[in-house]
C-alpha positions in Angstrom: 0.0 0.0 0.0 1.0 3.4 -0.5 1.5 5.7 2.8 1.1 9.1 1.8 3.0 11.7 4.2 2.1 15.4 4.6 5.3 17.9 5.2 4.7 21.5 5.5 5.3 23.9 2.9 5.6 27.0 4.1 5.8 28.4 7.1 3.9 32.1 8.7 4.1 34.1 11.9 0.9 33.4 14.5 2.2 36.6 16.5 1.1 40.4 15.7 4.1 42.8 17.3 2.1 46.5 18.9 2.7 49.3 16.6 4.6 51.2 16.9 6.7 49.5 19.5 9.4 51.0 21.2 13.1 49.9 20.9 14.3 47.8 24.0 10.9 46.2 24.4 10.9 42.1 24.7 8.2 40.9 22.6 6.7 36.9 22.2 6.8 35.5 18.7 5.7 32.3 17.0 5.7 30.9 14.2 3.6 28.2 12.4 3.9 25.2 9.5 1.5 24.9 7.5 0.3 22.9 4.3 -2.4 24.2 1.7 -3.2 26.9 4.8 -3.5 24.1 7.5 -1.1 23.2 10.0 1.0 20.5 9.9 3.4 19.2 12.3 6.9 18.3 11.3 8.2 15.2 10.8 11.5 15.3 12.7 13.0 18.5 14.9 13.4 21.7 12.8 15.9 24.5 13.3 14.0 27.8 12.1 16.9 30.7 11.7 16.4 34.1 12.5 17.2 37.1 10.9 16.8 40.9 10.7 17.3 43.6 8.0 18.6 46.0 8.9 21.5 43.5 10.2 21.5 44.2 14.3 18.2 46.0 14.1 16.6 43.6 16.3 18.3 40.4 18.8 16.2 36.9 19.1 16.4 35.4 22.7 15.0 32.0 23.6 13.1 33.6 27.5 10.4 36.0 27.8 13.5 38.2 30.1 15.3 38.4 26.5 18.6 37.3 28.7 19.7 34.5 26.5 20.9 35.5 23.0 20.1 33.0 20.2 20.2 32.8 16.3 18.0 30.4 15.9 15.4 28.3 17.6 13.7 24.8 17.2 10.2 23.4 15.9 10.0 19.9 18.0 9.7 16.4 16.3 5.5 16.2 16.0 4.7 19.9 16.5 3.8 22.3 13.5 4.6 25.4 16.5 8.3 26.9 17.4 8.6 30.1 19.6 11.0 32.8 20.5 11.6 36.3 21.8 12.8 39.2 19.4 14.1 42.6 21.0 14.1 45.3 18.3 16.8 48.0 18.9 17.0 50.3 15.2 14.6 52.8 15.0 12.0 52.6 11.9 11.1 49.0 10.3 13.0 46.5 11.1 12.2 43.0 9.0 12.0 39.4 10.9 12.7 36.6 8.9 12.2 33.1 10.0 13.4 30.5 7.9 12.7 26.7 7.9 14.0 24.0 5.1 10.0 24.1 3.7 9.8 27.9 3.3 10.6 31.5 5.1 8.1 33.7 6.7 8.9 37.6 7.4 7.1 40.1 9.9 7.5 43.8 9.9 8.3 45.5 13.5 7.8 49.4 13.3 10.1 51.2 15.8 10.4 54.1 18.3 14.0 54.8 18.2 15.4 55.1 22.1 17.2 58.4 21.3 15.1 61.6 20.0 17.6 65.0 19.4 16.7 68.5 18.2 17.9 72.6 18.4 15.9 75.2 20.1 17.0 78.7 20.0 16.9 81.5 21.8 16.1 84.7 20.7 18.0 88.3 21.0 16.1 90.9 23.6 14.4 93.8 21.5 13.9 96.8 23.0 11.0 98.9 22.6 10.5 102.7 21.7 8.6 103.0 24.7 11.5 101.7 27.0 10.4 98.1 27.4 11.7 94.8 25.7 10.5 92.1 23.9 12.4 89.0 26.4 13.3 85.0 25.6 14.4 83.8 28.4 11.8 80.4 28.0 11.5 78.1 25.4 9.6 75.1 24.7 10.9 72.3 22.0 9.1 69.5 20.4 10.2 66.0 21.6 9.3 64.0 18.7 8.4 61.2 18.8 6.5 61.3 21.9 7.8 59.0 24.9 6.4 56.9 26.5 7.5 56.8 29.8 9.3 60.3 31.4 10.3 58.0 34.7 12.5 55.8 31.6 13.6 58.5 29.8 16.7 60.8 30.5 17.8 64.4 29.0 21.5 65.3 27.6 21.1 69.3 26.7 24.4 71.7 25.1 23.9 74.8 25.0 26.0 77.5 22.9 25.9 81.5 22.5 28.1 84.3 21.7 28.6 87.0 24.9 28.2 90.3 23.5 27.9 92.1 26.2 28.1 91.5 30.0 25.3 89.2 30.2 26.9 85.5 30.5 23.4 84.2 31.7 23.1 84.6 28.0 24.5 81.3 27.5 23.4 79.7 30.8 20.4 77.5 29.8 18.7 75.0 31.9 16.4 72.5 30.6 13.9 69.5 31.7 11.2 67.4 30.3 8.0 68.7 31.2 5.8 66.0 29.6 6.3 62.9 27.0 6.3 65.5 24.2 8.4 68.3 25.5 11.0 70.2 26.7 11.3 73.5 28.3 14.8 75.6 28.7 15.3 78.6 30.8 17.3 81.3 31.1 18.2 84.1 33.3 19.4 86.6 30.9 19.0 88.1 26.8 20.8 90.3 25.3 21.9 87.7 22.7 20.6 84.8 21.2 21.6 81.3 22.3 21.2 77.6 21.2 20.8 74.3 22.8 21.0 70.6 21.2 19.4 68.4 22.9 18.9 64.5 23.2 16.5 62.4 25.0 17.2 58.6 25.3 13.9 56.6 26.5 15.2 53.2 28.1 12.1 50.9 28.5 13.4 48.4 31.5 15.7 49.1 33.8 15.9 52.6 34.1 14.9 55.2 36.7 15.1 59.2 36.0 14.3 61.4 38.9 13.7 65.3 38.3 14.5 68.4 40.2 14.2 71.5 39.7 14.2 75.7 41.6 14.8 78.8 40.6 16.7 79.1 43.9 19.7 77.2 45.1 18.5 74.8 48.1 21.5 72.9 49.1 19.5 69.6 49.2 17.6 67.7 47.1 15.5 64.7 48.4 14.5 62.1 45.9 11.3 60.5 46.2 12.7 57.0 45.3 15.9 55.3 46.9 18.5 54.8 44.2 21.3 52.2 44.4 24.3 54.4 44.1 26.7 51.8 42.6 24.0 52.0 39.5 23.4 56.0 39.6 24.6 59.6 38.1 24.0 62.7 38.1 23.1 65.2 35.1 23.1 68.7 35.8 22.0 72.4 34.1 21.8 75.7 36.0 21.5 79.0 35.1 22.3 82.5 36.4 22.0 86.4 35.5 26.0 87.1 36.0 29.0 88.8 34.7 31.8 86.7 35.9 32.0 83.3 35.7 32.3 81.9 39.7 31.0 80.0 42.6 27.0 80.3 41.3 27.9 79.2 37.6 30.3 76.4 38.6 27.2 74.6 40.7 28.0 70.9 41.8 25.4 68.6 42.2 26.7 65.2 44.7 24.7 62.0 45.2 25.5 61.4 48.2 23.2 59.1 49.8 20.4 56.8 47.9 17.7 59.7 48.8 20.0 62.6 48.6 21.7 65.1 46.2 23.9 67.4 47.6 24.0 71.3 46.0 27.2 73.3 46.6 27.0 76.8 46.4 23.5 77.6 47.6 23.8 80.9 45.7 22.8 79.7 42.0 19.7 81.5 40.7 18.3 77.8 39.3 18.9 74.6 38.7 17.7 71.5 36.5 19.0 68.2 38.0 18.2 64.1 37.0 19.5 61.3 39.3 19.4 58.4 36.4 19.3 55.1 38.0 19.6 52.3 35.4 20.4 48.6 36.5 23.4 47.5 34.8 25.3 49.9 34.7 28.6 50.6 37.5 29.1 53.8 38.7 32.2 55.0 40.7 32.4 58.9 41.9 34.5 61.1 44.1 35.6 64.5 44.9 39.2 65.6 44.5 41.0 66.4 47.7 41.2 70.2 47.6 40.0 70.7 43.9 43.3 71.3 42.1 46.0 73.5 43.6 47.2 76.6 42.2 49.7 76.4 40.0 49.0 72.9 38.4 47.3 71.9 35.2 46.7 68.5 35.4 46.0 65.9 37.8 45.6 62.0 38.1 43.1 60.1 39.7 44.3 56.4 40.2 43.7 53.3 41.8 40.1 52.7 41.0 38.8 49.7 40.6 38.9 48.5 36.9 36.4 49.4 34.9 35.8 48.0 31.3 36.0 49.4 27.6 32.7 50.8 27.7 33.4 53.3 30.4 32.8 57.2 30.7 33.4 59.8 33.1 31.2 62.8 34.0 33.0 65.8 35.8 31.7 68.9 37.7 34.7 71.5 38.5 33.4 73.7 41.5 34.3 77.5 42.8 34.2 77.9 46.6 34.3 81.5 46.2 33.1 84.7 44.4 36.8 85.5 43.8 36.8 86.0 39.8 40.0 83.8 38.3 40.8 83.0 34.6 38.0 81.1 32.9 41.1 78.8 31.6 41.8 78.0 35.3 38.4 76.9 35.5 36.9 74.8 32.9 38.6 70.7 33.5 38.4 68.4 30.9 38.5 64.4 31.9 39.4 61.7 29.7 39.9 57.9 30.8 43.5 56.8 29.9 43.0 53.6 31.5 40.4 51.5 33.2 41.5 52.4 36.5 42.7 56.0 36.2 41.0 59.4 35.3 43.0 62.1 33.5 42.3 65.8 35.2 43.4 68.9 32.2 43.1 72.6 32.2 44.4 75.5 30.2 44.5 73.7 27.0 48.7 73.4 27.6 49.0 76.9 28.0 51.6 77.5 30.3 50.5 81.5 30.0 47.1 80.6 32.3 47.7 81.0 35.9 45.8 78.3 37.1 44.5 79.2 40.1 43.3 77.2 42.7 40.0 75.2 41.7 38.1 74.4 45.2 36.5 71.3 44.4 36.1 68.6 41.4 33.4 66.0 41.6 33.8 63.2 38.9 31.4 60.3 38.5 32.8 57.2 36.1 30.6 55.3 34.2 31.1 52.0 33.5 27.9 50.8 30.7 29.0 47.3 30.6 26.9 45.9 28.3 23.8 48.3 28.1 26.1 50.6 25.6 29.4 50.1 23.3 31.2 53.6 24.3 34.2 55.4 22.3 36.3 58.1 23.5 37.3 60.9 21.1 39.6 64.3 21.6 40.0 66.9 19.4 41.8 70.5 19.8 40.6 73.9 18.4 43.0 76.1 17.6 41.4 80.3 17.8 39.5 81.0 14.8 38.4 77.7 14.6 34.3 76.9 15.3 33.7 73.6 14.7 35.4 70.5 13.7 34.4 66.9 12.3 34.6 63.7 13.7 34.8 60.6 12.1 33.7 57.7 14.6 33.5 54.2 14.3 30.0 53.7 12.6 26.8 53.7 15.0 23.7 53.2 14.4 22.0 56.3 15.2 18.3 55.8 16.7 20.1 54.6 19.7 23.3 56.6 20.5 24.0 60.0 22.7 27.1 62.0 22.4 28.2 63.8 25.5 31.4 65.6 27.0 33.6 64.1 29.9 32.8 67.4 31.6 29.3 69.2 32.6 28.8 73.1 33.4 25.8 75.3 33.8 24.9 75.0 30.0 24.9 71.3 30.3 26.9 68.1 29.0 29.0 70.2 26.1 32.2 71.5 28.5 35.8 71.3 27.5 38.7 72.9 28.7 40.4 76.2 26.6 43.0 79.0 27.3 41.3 81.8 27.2 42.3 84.1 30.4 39.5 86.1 30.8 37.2 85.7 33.6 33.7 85.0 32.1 33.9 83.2 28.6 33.0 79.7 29.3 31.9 80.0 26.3 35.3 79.4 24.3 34.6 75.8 25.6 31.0 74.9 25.3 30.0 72.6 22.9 26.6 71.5 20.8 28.3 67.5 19.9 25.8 66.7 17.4 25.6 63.2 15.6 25.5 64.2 12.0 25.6 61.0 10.1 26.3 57.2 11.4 30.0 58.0 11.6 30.3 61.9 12.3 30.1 63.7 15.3 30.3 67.7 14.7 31.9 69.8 17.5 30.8 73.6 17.8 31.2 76.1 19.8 30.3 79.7 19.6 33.2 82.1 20.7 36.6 81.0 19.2 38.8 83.8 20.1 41.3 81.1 22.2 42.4 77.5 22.0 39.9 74.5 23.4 40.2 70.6 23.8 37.2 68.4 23.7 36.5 64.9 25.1 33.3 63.5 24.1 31.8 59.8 24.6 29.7 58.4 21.5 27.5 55.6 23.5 25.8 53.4 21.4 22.9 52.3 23.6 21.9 48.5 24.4 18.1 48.9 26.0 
């Protein structure tokens, strides 16, 4: 007698993936064999690969935790049914092919990248025949697209400006999220127009953002929710209606308990301030003994414990006094030479600057382990220069935030320059804006002396 056997001919996904969905998120998937529409179970144990265009747009785990990485996964001897997990991480569609001996099947995913950026400017004051003045001191920017979740989602802001005049609040912007599809910047002073680029990166698990904000200077901030400090920094904006750049525009902002930040001076005239909390992550800080002493232009922090490739550090230089000193003795640039060091620079090698005694540094190092792939980069600009380009290792951008090792009251763009006057921290700020998948642009606004840069370009894993 003939025994006629039924194989399956093609094969068709049983699972519908949320629209838009955003990046980071573990979804369920199935898949199903079929014959002439009907399913049919295999005859022996079936590896289905699994693919994605783009290529690294999406990972496939084999638990609903998406913990354990896989390529592929496996339709059991007598079942017609395999399933997996798929993580998408590229912004836009990303393509899921699964692909059997009998026949491929693919499923669209369409996703919300993890990292939104945009400008907002500032305009110039006007002033009126009748004695008043048209004023931006507040702006609001789109955040598009919306988030999801503002407790998940946490805000790098540079802002830039030329000084005209005496009014270096000018270029002293603070800014926060003030719902899923905004962002609101302040200022204390405008005479001249300013700009701030800004990126927001939404992490769906994992991550905790806590907010603060005054238009005073209390010198503590209580957070609602104990953080685990090992797993926690601190980003920082403030701004101020000031001449000379001192103890009120060099504000630091200290974790240093799980509920508490610590503010130091309590003179600022407003701050902005996020405690990001975000599990994976390791997080080692400290405040340098005495600052820097006078006279010295670098310094070397050693002996921490190693940290791996993915690493960054985050420093705040702070003024103990209203004593004016050379803006070149005051702006510190960090860079990590090594995984257990941190590299402390000012004055841009100028051996002109006086470097004057710099009270305090706070520094917090960043190790992302595996939640981001981080590069350093350093580049000089000599006076004249506004801008330069960097070409980076290629990143995909829907997911990656560029920042600078060092943050001051116009947020995470600070460098360290030459310049000897006492209020330009301006020769130093920086807008580090992704341009293309492996540029970064550097630009500041005043060029009249020399600055370095050191920025991190973190590719993020959610």
């Amino acid at each position: 007698n003939l025994v006629v056997v039924n194989t399956p001919t093609s094969l068709v996904f049983t699972t519908t993936p949320p629209n838009p969905v955003r990046a980071g998120t573990c979804l369920a998937a199935s898949v199903e064999a079929r014959r002439t529409g009907v399913a049919t179970n295999v005859l022996n144990a079936t590896t289905i690969g699994l693919t994605v265009a783009p290529t690294g747009g999406a990972r496939f785990y084999s638990d609903a935790n998406c913990s354990t990485s896989v390529t592929n996964t496996t339709m059991a001897t007598g079942t017609a049914v395999a399933s997996f997990f798929v993580k998408p991480l590229t912004g836009g569609a990303n393509v899921i092919t699964a692909a059997a001996p009998f026949g491929s099947a693919n499923q669209s995913i369409t996703t919300t990248p993890v990292v939104r950026r945009g400008t907002c400017n500032f305009l110039a004051r006007v002033d009126l025949p009748d004695g008043g003045a048209t004023r931006d001191r507040e702006v609001s920017c789109p955040v598009s697209p919306a988030l999801t979740d503002l407790s998940a989602s946490l805000l790098l802001s540079q802002a830039t400006a030329v000084v005209s005049g005496s009014e270096l609040g000018v270029a002293e912007v603070r800014c926060r999220l003030t719902s899923t599809s905004n962002m609101d910047c302040t200022r204390r002073e405008d005479l001249d127009p300013a700009s701030v680029h800004f990126q927001v990166a939404e992490v769906p698990t994992g991550m905790l953002v806590q907010r603060a904000a005054s238009f005073s200077c209390p010198g503590t901030i209580t957070l609602t929710t104990p953080v685990t400090m090992t797993r926690s920094f601190v980003l920082k904006t403030a701004a101020n209606s000031t001449i000379n750049f001192d103890d009120e525009d060099a504000m630091v902002a200290t974790l240093t308990s799980p509920t508490t930040v610590s503010i130091v001076p309590t003179v600022c005239e407003g701050y902005d301030v996020q405690v990001v909390d975000w599990s994976g992550i390791t997080v080692a800080r400290g405040v340098t003994d005495g600052g820097i002493v006078a006279g010295v232009a670098s310094l070397s922090v050693t002996g921490l414990a190693a940290a791996g490739l993915n690493r960054a550090v985050l420093l705040q230089p702070g003024i103990g006094s209203t004593s004016t000193r050379p803006v070149c003795s005051t702006m510190v640039r960090g860079a990590l030479p090594s995984g257990s060091s941190i590299a402390l620079t000012r004055s841009a090698a100028d051996a002109g600057c006086p470097n004057d005694a710099l009270e305090s540094l706070a520094w917090e190092r960043i190790d992302f382990g595996n939640k981001a792939v981080v590069r350093e980069y350093t580049r000089t600009l000599a006076p004249g220069v506004p801008s330069v380009s960097v070409t980076i290792t290629p990143v995909d951008t829907s997911r990656t935030v560029v920042f600078a090792s060092s943050q001051i009251a116009g947020g995470q763009g600070a460098g360290e320059t030459d310049h000897d006057g006492f209020s330009r921290f301006t020769e130093s700020a920086f807008q580090l804006v992704l341009t293309n998948s492996t540029t970064v642009t550097a630009t500041r606004a005043e060029t009249t002396s020399a600055a370095v840069i050191t920025f991190y370009v973190a590719e993020l894993v959610p």
